[in-house]
C-alpha positions as CSV (number, residue, x, y, z in Angstrom):
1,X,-157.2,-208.0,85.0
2,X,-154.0,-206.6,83.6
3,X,-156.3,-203.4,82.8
4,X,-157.3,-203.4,86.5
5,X,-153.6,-203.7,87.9
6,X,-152.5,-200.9,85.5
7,X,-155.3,-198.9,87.1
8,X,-154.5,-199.5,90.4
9,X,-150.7,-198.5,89.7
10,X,-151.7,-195.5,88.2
11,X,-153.9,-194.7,91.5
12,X,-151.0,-195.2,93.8
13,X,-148.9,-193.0,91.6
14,X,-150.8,-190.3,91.9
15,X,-151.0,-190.4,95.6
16,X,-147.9,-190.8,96.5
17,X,-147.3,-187.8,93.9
18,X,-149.9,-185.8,95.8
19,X,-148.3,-187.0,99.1
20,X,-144.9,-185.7,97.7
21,X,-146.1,-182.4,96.6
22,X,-148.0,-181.7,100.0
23,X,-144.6,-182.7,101.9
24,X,-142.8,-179.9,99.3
25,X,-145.1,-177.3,100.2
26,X,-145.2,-178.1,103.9
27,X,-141.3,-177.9,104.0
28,X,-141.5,-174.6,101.7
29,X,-144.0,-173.5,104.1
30,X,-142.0,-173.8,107.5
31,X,-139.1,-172.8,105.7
32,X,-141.0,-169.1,104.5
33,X,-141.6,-169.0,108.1
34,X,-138.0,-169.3,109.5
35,X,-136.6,-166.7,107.3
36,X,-139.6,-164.7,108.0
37,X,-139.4,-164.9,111.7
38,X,-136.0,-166.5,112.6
39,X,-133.9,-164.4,109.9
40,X,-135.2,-161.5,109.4
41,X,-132.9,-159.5,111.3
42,X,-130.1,-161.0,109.2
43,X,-132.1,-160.3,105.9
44,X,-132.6,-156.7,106.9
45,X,-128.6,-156.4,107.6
46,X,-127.9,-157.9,104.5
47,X,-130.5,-155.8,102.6
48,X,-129.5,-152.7,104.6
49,X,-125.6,-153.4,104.2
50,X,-126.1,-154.3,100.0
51,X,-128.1,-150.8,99.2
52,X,-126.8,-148.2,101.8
53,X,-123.7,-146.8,101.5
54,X,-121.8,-145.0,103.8
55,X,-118.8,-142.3,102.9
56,X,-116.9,-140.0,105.0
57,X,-116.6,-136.4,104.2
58,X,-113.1,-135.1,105.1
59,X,-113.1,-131.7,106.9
60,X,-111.0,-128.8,105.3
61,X,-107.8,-128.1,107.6
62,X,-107.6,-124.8,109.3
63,X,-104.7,-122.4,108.1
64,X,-101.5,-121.7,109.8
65,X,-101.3,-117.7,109.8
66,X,-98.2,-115.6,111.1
67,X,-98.9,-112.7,113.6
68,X,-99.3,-110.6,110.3
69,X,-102.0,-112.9,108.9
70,X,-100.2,-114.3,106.2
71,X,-100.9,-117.5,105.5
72,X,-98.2,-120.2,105.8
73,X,-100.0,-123.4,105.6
74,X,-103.3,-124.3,104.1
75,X,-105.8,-126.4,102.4
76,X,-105.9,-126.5,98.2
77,X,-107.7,-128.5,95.7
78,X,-105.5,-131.3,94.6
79,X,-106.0,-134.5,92.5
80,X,-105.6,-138.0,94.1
81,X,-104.6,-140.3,91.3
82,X,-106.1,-144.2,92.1
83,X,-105.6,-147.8,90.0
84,X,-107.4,-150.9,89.9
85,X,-105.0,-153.1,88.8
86,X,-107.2,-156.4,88.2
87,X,-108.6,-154.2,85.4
88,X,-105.5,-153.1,83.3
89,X,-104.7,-156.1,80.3
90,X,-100.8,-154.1,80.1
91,X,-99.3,-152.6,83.1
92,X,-96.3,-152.3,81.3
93,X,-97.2,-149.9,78.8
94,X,-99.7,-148.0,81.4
95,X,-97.0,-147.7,83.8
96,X,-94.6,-145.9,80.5
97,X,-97.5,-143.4,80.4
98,X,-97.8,-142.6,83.6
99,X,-94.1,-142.2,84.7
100,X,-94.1,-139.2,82.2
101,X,-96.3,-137.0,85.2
102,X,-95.5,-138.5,88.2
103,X,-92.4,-138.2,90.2
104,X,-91.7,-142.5,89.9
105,X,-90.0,-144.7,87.5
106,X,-91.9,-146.7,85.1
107,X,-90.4,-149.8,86.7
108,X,-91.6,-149.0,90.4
109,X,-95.5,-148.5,88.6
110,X,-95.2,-151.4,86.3
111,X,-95.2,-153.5,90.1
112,X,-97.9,-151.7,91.4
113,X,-100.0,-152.2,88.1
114,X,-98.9,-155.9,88.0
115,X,-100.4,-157.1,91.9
116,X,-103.7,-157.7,90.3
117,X,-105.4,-155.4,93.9
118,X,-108.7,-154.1,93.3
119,X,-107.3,-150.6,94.1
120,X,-103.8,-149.1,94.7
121,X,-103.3,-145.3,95.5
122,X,-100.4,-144.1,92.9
123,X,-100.0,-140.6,94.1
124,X,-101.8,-138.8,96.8
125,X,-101.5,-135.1,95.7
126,X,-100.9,-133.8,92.3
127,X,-101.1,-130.4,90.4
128,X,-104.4,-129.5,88.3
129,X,-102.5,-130.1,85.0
130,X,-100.8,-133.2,85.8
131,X,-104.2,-134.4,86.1
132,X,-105.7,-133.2,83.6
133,X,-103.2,-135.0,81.2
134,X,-103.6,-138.1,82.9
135,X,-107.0,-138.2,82.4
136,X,-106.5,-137.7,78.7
137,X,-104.3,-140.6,79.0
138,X,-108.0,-142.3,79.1
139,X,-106.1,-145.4,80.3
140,X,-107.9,-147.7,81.9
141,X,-108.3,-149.0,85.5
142,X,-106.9,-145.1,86.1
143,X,-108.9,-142.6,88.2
144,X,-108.2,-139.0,89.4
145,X,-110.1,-138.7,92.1
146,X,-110.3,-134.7,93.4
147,X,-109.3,-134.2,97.1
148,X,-107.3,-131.4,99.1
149,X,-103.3,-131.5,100.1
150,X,-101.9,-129.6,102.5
151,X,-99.5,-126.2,100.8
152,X,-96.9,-124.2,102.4
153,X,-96.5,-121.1,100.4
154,X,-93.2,-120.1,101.6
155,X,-91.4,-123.6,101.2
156,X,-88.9,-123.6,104.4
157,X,-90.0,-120.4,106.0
158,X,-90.4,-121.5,109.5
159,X,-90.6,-125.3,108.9
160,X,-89.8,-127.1,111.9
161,X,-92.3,-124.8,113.9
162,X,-94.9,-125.4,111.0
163,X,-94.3,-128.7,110.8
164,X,-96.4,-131.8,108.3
165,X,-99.4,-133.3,107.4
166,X,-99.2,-136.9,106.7
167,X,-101.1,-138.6,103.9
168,X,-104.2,-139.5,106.3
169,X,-104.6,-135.3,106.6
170,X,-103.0,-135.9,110.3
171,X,-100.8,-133.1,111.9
172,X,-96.8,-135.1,112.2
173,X,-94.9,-133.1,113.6
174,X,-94.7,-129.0,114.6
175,X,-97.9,-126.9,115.2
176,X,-99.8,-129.6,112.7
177,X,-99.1,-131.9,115.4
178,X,-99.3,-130.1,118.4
179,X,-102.7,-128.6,117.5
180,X,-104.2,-131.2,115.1
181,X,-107.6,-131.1,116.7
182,X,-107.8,-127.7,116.4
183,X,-107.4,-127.9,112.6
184,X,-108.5,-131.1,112.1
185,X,-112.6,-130.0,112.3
186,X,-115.2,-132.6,112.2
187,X,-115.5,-134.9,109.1
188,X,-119.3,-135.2,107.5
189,X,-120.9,-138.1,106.2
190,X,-122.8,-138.9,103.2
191,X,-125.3,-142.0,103.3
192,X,-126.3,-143.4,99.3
193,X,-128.6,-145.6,98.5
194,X,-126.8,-148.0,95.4
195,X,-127.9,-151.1,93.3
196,X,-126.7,-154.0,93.2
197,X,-123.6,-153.0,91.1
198,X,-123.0,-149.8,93.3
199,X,-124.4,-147.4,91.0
200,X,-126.4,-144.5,93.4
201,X,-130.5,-145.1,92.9
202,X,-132.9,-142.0,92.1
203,X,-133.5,-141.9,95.6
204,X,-130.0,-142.2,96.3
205,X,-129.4,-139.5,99.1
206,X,-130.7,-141.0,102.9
207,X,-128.6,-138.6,105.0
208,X,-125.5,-135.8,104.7
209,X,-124.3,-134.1,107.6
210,X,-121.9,-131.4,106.3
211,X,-118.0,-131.4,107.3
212,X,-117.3,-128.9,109.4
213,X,-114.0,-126.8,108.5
214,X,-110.8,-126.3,111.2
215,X,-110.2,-123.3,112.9
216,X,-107.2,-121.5,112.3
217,X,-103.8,-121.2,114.5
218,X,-102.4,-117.5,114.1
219,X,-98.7,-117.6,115.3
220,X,-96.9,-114.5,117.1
221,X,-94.3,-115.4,114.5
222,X,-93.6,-112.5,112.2
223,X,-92.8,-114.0,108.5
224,X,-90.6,-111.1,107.6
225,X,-88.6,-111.4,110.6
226,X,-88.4,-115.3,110.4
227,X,-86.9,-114.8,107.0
228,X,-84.4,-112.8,107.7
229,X,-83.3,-114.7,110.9
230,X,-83.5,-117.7,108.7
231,X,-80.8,-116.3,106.1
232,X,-78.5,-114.9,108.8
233,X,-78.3,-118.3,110.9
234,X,-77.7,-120.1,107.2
235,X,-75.1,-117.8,106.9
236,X,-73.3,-118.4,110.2
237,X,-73.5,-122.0,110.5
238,X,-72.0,-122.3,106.8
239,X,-69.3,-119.5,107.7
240,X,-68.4,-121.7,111.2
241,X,-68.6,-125.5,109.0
242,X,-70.7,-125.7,111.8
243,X,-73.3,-128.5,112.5
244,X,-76.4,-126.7,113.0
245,X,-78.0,-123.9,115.0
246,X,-80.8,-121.6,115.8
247,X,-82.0,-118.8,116.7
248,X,-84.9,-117.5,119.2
249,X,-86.1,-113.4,119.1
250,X,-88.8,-112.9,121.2
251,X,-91.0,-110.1,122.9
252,X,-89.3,-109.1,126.4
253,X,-92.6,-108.1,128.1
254,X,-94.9,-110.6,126.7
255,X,-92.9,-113.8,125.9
256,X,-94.1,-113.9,122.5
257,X,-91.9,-115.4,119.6
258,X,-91.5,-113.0,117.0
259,X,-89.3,-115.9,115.4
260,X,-87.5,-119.3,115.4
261,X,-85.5,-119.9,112.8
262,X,-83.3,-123.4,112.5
263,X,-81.1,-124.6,109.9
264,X,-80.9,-126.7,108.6
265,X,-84.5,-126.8,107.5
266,X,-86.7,-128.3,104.9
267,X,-89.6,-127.7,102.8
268,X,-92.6,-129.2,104.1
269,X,-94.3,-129.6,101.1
270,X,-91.7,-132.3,100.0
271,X,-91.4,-134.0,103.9
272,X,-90.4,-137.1,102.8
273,X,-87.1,-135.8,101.8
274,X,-86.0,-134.4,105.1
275,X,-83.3,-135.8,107.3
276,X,-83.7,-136.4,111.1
277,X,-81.4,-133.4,111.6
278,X,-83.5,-131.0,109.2
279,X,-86.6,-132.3,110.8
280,X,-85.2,-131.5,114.4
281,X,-86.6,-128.0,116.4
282,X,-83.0,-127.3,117.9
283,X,-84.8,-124.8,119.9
284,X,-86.5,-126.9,122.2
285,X,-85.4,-130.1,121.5
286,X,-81.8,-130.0,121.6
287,X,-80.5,-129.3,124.9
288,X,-77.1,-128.1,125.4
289,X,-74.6,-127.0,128.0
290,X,-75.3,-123.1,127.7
291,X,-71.9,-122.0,129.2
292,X,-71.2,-118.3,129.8
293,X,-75.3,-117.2,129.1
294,X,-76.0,-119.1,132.1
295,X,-73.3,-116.6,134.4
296,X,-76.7,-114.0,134.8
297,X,-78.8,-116.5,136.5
298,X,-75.6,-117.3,138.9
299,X,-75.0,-113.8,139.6
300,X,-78.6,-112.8,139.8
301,X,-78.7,-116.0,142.6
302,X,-75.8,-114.7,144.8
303,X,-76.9,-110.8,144.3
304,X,-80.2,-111.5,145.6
305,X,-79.5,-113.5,148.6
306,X,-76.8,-110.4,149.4
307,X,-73.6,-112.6,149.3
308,X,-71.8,-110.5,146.9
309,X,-72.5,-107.2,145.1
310,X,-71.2,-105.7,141.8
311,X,-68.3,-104.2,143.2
312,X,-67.3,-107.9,145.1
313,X,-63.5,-108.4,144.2
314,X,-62.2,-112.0,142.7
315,X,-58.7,-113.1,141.8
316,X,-58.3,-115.1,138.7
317,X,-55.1,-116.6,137.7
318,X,-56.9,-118.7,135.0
319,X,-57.9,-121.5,136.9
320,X,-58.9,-123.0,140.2
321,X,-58.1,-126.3,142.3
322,X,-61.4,-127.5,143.3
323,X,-61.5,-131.0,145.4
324,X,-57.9,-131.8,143.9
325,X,-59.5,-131.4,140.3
326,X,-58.1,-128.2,138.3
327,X,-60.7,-126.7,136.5
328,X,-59.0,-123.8,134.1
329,X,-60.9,-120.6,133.0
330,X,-60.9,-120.1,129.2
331,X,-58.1,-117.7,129.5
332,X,-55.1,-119.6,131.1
333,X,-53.6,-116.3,132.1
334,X,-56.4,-114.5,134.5
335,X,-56.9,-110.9,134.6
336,X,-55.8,-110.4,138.3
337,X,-57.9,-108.8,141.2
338,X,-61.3,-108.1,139.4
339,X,-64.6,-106.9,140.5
340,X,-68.2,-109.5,139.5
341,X,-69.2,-106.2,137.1
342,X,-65.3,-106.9,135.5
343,X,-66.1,-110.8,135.7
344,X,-69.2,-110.8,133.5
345,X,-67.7,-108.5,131.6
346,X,-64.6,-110.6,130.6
347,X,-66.3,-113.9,130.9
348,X,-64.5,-115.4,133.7
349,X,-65.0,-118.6,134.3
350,X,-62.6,-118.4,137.6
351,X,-65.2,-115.7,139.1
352,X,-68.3,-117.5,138.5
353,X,-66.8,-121.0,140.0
354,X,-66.2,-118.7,143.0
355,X,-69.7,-117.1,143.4
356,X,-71.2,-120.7,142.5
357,X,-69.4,-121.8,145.5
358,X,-70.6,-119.2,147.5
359,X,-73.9,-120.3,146.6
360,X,-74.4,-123.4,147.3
361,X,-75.9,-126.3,145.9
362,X,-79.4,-125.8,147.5
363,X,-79.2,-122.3,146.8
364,X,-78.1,-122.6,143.1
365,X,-80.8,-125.4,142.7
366,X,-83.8,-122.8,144.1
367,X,-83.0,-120.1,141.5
368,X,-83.0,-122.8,138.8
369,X,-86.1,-123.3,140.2
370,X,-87.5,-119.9,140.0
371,X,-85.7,-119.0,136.6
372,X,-87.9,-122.5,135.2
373,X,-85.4,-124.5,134.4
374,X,-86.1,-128.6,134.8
375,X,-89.2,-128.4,132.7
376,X,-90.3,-127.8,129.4
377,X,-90.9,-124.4,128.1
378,X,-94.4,-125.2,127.2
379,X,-93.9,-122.6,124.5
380,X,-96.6,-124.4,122.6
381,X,-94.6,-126.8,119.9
382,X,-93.9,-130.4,120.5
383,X,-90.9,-132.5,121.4
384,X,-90.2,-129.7,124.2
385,X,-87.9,-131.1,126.2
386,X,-87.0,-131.2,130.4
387,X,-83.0,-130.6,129.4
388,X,-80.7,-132.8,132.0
389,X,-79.8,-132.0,135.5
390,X,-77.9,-134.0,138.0
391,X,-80.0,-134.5,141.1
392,X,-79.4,-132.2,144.2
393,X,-77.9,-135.0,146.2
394,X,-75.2,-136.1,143.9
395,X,-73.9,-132.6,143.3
396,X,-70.4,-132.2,144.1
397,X,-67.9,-128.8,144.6
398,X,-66.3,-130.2,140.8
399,X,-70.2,-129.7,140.1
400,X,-71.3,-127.2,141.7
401,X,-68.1,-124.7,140.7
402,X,-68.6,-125.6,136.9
403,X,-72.9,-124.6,136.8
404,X,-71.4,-121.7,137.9
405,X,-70.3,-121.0,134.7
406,X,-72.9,-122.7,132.8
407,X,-71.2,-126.5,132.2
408,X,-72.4,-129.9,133.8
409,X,-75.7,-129.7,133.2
410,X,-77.6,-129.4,129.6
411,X,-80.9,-126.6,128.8
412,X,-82.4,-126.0,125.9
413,X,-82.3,-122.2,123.8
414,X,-85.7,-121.8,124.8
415,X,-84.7,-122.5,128.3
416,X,-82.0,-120.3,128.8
417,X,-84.1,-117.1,126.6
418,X,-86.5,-117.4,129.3
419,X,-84.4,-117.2,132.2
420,X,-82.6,-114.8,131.1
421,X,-85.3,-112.7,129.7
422,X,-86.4,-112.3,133.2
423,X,-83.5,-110.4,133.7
424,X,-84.2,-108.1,131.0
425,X,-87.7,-108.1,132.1
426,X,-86.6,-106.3,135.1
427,X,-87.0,-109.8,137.6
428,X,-90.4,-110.8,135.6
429,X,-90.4,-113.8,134.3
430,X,-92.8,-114.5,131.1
431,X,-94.5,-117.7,130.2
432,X,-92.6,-118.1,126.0
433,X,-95.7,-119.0,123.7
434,X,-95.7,-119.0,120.0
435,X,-99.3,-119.2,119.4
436,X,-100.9,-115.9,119.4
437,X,-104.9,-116.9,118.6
438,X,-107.0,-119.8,117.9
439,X,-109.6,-118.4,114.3
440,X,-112.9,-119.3,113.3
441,X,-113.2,-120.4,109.8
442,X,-115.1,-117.0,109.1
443,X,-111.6,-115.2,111.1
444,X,-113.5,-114.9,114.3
445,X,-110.9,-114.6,117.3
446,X,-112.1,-117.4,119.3
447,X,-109.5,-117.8,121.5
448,X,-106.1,-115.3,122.2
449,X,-103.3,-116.4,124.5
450,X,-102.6,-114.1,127.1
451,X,-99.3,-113.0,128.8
452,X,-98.7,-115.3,131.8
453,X,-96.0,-113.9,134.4
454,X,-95.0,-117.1,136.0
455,X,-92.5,-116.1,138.8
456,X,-90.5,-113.3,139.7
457,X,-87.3,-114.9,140.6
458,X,-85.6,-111.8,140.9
459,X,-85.9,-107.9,141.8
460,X,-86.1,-105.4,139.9
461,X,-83.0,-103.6,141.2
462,X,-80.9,-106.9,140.7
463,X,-82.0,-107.1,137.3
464,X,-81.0,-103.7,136.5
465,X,-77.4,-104.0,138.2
466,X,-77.2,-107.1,135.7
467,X,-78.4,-105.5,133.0
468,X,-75.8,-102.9,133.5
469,X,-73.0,-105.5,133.8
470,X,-74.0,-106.6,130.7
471,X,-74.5,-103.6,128.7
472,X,-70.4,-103.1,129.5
473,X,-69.9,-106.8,128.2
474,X,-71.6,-105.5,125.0
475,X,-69.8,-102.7,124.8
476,X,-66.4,-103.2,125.7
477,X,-66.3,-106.9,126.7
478,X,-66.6,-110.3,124.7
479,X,-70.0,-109.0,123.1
480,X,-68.1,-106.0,120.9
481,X,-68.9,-108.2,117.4
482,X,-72.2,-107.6,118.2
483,X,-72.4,-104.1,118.7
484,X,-74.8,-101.9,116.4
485,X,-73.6,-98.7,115.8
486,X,-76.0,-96.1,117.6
487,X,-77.6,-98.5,119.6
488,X,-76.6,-99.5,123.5
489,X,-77.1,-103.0,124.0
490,X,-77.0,-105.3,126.6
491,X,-75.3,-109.1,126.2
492,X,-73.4,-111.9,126.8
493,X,-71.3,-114.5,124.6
494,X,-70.9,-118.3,125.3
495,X,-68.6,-120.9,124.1
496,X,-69.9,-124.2,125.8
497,X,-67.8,-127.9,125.7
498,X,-70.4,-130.4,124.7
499,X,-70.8,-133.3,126.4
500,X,-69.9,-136.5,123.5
501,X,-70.2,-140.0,125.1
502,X,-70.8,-138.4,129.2
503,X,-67.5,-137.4,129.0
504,X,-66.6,-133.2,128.5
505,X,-65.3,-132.6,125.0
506,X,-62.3,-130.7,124.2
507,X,-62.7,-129.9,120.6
508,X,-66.6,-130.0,120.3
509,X,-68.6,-126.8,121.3
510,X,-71.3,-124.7,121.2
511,X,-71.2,-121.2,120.2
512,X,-73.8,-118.7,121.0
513,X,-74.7,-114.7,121.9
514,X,-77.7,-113.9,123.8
515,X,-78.5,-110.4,123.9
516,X,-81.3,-107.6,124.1
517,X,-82.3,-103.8,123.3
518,X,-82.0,-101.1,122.6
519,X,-81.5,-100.3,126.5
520,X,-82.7,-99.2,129.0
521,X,-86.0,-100.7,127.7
522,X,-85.5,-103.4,125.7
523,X,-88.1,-104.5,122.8
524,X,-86.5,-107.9,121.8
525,X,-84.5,-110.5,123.6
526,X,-82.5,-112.7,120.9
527,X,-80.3,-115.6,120.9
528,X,-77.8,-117.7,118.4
529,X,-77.0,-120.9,119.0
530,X,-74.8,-122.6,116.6
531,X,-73.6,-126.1,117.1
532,X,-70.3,-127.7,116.7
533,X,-68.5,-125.5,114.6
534,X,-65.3,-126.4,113.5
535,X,-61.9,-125.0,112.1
536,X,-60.4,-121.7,113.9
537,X,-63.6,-120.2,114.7
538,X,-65.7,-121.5,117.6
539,X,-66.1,-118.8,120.0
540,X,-69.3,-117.0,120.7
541,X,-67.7,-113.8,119.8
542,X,-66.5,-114.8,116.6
543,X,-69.4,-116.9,115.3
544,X,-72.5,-116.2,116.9
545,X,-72.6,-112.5,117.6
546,X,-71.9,-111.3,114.2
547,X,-75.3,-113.4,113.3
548,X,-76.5,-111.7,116.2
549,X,-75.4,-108.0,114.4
550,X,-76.9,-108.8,111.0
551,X,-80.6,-109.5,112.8
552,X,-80.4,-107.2,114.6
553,X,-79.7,-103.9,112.4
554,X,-82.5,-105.2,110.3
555,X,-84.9,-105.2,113.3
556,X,-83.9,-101.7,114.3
557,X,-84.9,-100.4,111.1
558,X,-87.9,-103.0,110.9
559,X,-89.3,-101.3,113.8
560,X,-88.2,-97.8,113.2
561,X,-86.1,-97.7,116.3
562,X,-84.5,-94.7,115.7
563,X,-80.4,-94.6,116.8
564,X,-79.7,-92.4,120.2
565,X,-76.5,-94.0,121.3
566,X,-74.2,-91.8,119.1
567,X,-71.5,-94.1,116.6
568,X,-69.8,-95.4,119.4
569,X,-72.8,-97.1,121.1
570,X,-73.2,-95.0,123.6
571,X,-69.7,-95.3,125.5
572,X,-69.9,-95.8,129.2
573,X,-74.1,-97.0,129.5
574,X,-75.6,-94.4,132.1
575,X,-76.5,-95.2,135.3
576,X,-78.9,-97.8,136.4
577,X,-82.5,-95.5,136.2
């Protein structure tokens, strides 16, 4: 019996063994199926996601050329140096090594090292042999990785036009902002196959589209020229213990920049260490009461709508009562009965407060119009700016009498270049550009900017009776300093009260000289702009147009202008042709 009951315990055993196993495999079974049918999708992510690996190809930047084809910005091979600090036992005594060849104390990398990240970037951009003797270093949980960095070869030569590249290659500021996509190109991509530990397999490449490179942006600015205006301004704005400044030459007929020079400036390959005020394109982003370069445009204004001619007599007694408020000219002392041709000549404020009430509001506000001022240049860099005008209904006389001589309102350099290039442009107005083509990779001209006439706000004969007037300012007026010997030239100075918290500033100015030559057909248009200069020289006569002198001989010779005006400059200009 007790050999039967074992037997029977035994049976049951064994089925419900079998019964267990057949339950396993029937759960194993529908289970296979789920992750067959129900995720497989998932699967195939995860597989696809675990051996494919996806890495982006950066493009190679276009260059920044000069209207020469010198190259002031480019691409060069550069090392990227990379940590993975969960791998380094002593960050201490990796950090000492390491602050030998880069530019950070061994305190500031001992922090980094210490964070225990899986990777930390230590320096973006360093030199071939700094590299190589950190990778001789052989320390570990330290990479150079190669990559490219952005050079300029000429260190401050034009930087605030050039502009940066941050550390993501993006343009930040001047033409490597404003035309990033152009230089940017089109990244590639490179699909891998890896194991499980990321290593590539044998079949390791599944796709590789090729970057493609940027084009390059050729300027119109000529380096040699930008070098010299450069020193010149430096010069001047140290002489005045001035603020800053700048200074604008450009092409009379075709509005191109031949150069724009600020200081101070920086070196963009060191970016980090500039200063909001080195960083800042005075040029266009600055605007600034222009004073007496703005008295053109108001005479051009009152010429052309016939309400006074050259010969139209003022009297000045060095000031004028305008709405009860006494407005005084610069000299307290007047010169009399004088003629608009002696105004200009002299600088008059008294004069021009006259013909601007002649004017108008509505009529002043048209030719501002016409001469482009209210908008930006769109000369082609970024931050242009609108400058600031008062609108047309809340112009008073008090207004209206001091635009006449160029206060109450703020423009920028470019602005007032422009407008009064028109007037040497014999009543053509030219669109300003400073970009001269768009290159190929290969050099190709792809794309050239033409020269856009965008109004002709006076005529020609107008122009040429203000040239005249100011070819006598240049030669026997406030714009002697900036006389050339041999050369007649045509000009006018301007000594501008800023405007410091809305209220018109007694001691705080801006000095400047515009002028262009050699007449009667002009090659270059320049102005100097220097800002707040302090001590006993602030007038435009005294520090702007000897800047303006110094540039100018050297473009004379530059452009083998030869000298026809005889040692005096020519005397008394000849009549308007």
């Amino acid at each position: 019996m007790k050999a039967r009951g074992r037997l029977g315990t035994a049976r049951w055993r064994a089925v419900w063994l079998t019964l267990f196993v057949a339950a396993f495999m029937v759960l194993l079974m529908v289970r296979l199926v789920i992750i067959q049918v129900s995720d497989s999708r998932s699967l195939d992510e995860y597989e696809s996601s675990f051996q494919l690996k996806h890495m982006t190809l950066p493009a190679p930047r276009g260059d920044i050329l000069d209207a020469n084809g010198q190259v002031l910005a480019m691409d060069v091979p550069r090392d990227q140096v990379v940590a993975a600090p969960r791998y380094i036992a002593d960050p201490r005594a990796e950090a000492r090594a390491l602050a030998r060849y880069l530019p950070f104390r061994a305190s500031v990398l001992a922090r980094v090292l210490s964070n225990h990240s899986w990777y930390a970037v230590l320096d973006n951009s360093v030199t071939p042999s700094v590299a190589q003797h950190i990778n001789d270093l052989h320390l570990t949980g330290i990479s150079v990785i190669p990559v490219t960095g952005r050079e300029y070869p000429d260190g401050t030569l034009a930087s605030q036009v050039l502009g940066f590249v941050g550390a993501d290659d993006q343009g930040l500021a001047g033409i490597e902002y404003q035309d990033n996509r152009i230089l940017s190109g089109r990244p590639g991509s490179w699909v891998v196959r890896v194991d499980a530990a990321g290593n590539p397999m044998l079949t390791w490449q599944q796709a590789y589209i090729p970057p493609k490179p940027g084009d390059s942006v050729q300027l119109t600015i000529d380096s040699n020229v930008e070098a010299v205006a450069q020193k010149w301004l430096a010069w001047g704005v140290k002489r005045a213990h001035a603020t800053n400044g700048t200074v604008i030459i450009m092409n009379v007929h075709t509005g191109a920049i031949i150069a724009l020079a600020n200081w101070p400036d920086f070196n963009p390959n060191h970016f980090a260490a500039a200063t909001p005020l080195e960083e800042t394109d005075y040029a266009i982003q600055d605007p600034f009461p222009p004073g007496s370069i703005f008295k053109p445009v108001t005479a051009a204004a009152a010429l052309s709508l016939g309400l006074v001619t050259p010969n139209t007599m003022f009297y000045t007694d060095g000031y004028k009562i305008v709405d009860g408020v006494r407005i005084n000219d610069w000299n307290p002392n007047g010169w009399g009965w004088i003629t608009l041709t002696k105004g200009l000549e002299v600088s008059s404020d008294q004069v021009f407060m006259d013909v601007a009430l002649k004017l108008g509001a509505a009529n002043l506000y048209h030719f501002v119009k016409l001469f482009q001022f209210g908008h930006p240049s769109n000369v082609g860099l970024p931050g242009d700016s609108n400058g600031v005008w008062l609108p047309l209904n809340q112009v008073n006389a008090v207004d209206l009498a001091t635009m006449g001589f160029g206060q109450g309102f703020a423009a920028t350099a470019m602005q007032v270049i422009t407008a009064d290039n028109a007037i040497a442009n014999d009543g053509v107005l030219v669109q300003p550009h400073i970009v001269k083509a768009i290159l190929s990779p290969s050099g190709k001209v792809l794309k050239e900017t033409p020269v856009t006439v965008e109004s002709r706000p006076v005529s020609a004969t107008v122009a040429q009776e203000i040239q005249h007037m100011m070819q006598l300012e240049a030669t026997y007026g406030t714009g002697v300093p900036a006389q050339v010997p041999g050369y007649i030239i045509a000009g006018k100075t301007g000594t501008a009260q800023k405007i410091i918290d809305g209220k018109t500033s007694n001691n705080a100015f801006v000095a400047s000289y515009l002028g262009y030559g050699p007449m009667p057909h002009p090659k270059f248009i320049m102005l100097v702009a220097i800002n707040h200069p302090v001590g006993r020289l602030f007038y435009g006569d005294q520090v702007s147009a000897p800047v303006w002198k110094h540039i100018a001989e050297f473009l004379f010779k530059y452009w083998k202008i030869k000298p026809y005006a005889g040692p005096d400059n020519g005397a008394v200009p000849g009549p308007i042709p």
